[in-house]
TORPA-4810 file (N, C-alpha, C, O; in nm, 3 decimals):
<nodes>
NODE_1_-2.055_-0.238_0.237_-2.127_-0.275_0.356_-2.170_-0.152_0.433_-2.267_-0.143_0.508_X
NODE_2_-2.085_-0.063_0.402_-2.116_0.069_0.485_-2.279_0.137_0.453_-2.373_0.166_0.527_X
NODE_3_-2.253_0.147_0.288_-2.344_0.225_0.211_-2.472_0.116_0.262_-2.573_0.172_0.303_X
NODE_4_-2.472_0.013_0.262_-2.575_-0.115_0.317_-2.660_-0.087_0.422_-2.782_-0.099_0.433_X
NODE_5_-2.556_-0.039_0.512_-2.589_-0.048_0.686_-2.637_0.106_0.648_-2.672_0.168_0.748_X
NODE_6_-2.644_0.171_0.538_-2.732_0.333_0.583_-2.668_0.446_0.644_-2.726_0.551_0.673_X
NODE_7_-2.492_0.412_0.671_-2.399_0.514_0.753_-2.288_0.575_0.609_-2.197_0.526_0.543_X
NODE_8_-2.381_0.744_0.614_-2.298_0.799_0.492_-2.104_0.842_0.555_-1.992_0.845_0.504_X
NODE_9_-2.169_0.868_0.695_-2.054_0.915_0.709_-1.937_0.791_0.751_-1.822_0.828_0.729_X
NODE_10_-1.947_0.667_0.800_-1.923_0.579_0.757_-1.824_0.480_0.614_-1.729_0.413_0.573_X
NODE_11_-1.916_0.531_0.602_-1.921_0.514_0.417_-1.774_0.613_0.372_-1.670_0.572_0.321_X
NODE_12_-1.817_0.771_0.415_-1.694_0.872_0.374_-1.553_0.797_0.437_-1.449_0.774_0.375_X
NODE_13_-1.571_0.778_0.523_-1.423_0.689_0.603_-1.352_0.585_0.525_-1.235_0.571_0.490_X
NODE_14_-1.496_0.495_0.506_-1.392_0.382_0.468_-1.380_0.387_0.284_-1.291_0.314_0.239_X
NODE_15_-1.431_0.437_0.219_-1.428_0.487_0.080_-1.284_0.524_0.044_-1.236_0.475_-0.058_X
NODE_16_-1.204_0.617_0.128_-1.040_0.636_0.023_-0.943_0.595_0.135_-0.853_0.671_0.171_X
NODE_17_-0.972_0.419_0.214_-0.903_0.350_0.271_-0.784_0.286_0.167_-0.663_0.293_0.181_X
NODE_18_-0.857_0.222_0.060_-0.784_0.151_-0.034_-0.656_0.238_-0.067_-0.540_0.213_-0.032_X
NODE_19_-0.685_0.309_-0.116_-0.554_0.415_-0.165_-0.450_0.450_-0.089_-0.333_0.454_-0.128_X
NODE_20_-0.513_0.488_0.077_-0.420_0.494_0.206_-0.365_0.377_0.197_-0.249_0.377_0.154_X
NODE_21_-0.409_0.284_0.222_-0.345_0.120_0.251_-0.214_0.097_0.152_-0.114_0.038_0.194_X
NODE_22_-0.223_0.152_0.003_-0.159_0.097_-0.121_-0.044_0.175_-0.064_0.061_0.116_-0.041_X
NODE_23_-0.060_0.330_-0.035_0.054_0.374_-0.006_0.128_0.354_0.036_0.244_0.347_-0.004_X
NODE_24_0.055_0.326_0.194_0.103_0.310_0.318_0.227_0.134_0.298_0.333_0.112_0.358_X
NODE_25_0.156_0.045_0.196_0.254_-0.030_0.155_0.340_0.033_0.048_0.459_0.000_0.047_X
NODE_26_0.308_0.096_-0.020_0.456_0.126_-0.081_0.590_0.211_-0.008_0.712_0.198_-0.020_X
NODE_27_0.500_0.309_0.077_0.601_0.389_0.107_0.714_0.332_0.282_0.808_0.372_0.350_X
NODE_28_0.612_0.217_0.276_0.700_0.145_0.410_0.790_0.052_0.320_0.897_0.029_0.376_X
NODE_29_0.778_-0.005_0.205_0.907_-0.072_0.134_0.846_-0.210_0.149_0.895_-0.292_0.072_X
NODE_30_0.784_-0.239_0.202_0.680_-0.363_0.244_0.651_-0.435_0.128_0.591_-0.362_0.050_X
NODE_31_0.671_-0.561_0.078_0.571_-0.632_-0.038_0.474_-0.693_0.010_0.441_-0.759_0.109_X
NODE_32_0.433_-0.650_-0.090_0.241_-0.735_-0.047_0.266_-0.917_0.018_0.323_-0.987_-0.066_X
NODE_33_0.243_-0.963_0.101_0.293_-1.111_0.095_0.158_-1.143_0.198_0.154_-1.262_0.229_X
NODE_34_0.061_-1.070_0.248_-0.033_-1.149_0.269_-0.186_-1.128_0.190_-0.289_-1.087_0.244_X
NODE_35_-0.170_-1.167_0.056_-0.235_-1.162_-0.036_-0.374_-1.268_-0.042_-0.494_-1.252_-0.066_X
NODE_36_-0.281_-1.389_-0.005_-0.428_-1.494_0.005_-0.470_-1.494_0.112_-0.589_-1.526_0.112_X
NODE_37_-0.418_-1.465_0.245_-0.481_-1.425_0.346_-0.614_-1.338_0.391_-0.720_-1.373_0.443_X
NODE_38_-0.547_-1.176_0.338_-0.631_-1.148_0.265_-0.789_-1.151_0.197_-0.886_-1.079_0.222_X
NODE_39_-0.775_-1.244_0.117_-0.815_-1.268_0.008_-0.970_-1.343_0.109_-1.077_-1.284_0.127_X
NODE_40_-0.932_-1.490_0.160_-0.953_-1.495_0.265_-1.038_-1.491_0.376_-1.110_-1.576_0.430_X
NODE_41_-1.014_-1.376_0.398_-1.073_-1.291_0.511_-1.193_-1.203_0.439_-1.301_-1.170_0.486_X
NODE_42_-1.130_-1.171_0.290_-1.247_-1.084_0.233_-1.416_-1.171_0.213_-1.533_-1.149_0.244_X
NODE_43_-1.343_-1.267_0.147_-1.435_-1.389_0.117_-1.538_-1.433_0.230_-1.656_-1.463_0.209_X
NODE_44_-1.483_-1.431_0.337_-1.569_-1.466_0.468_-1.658_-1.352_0.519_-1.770_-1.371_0.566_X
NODE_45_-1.598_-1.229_0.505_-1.694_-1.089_0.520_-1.774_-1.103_0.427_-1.875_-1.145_0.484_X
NODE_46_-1.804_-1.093_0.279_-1.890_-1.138_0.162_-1.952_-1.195_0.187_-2.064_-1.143_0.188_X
NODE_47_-1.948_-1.361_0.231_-2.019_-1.463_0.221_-2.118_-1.403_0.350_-2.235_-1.373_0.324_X
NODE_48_-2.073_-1.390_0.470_-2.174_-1.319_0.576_-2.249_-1.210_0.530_-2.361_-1.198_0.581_X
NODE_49_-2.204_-1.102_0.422_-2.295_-1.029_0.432_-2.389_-1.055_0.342_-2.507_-1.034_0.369_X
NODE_50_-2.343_-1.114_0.204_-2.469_-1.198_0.166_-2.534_-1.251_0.168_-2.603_-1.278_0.069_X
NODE_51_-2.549_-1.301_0.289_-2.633_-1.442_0.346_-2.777_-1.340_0.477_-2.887_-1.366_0.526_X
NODE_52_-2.654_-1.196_0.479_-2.760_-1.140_0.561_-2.780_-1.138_0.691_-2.881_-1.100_0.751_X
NODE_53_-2.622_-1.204_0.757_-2.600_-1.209_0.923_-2.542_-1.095_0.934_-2.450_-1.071_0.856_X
NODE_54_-2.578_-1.002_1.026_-2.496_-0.914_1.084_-2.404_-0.923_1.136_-2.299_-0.862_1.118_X
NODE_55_-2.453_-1.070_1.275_-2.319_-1.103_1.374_-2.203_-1.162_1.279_-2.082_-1.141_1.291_X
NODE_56_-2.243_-1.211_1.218_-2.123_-1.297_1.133_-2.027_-1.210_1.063_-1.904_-1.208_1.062_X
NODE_57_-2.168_-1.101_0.974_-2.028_-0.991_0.953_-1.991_-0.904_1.042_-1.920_-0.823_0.982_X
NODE_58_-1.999_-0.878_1.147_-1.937_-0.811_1.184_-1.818_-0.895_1.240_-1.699_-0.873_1.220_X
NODE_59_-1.870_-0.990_1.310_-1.716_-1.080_1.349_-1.602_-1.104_1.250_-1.485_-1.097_1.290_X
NODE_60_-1.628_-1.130_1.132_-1.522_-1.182_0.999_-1.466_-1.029_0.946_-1.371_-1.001_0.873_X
NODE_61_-1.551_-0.959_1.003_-1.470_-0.783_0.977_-1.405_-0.747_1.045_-1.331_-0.653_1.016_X
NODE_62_-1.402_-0.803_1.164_-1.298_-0.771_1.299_-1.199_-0.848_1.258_-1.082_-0.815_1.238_X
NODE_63_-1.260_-0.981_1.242_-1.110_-1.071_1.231_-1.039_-1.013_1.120_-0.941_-0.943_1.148_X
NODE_64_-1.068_-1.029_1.002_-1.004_-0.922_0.913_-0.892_-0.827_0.989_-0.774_-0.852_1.011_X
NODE_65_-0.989_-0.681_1.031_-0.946_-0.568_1.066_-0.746_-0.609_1.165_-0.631_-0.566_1.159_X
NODE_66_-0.833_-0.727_1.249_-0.715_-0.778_1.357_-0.605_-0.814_1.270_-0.492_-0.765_1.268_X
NODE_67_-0.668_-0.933_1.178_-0.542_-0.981_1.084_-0.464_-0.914_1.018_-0.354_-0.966_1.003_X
NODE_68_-0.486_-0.776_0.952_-0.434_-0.718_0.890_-0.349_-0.608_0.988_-0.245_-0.566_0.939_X
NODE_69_-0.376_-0.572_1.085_-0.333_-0.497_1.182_-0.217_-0.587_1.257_-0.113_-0.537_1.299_X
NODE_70_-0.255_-0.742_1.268_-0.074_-0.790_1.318_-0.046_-0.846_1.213_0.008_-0.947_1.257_X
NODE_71_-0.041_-0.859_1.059_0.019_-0.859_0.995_0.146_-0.733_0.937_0.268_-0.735_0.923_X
NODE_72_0.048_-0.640_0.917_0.121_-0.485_0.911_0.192_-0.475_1.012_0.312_-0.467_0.984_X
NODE_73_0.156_-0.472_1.170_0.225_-0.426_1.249_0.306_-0.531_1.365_0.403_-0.506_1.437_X
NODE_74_0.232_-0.647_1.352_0.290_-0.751_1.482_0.192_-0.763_1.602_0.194_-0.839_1.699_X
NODE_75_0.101_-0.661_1.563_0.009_-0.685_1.704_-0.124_-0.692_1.698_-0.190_-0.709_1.800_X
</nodes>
């Protein structure tokens, strides 16, 4: 979505998130347990950006961003 929207530097940010994230669960001892959640949330960012709403994705990317942020952390 980054490379989409035309923001390279953008793009550099969120590109070696995945790898941070994997760590960041392994090395907290954490098991993956919100997987379909997740899953989810990804599905709803997709479906908005394929359809070509901005507002939509950007809202289902927040919610995301939120969900995963009080899942990981509680808040």
């Amino acid at each position: 979505m980054a490379r989409a929207a035309g923001n390279r530097f953008l793009s550099a940010a969120i590109d070696p998130l995945g790898a941070h994230i994997q760590r960041f669960r392994r090395f907290t001892g954490g098991r993956v347990s919100d997987t379909q959640e997740a899953l989810a949330e990804h599905a709803a960012v997709l479906e908005a950006f394929e359809a070509g709403d901005a507002e939509r994705c950007e809202s289902t990317m927040r919610a995301h961003l939120e969900g995963v942020a009080h899942r990981a952390f509680g808040h």
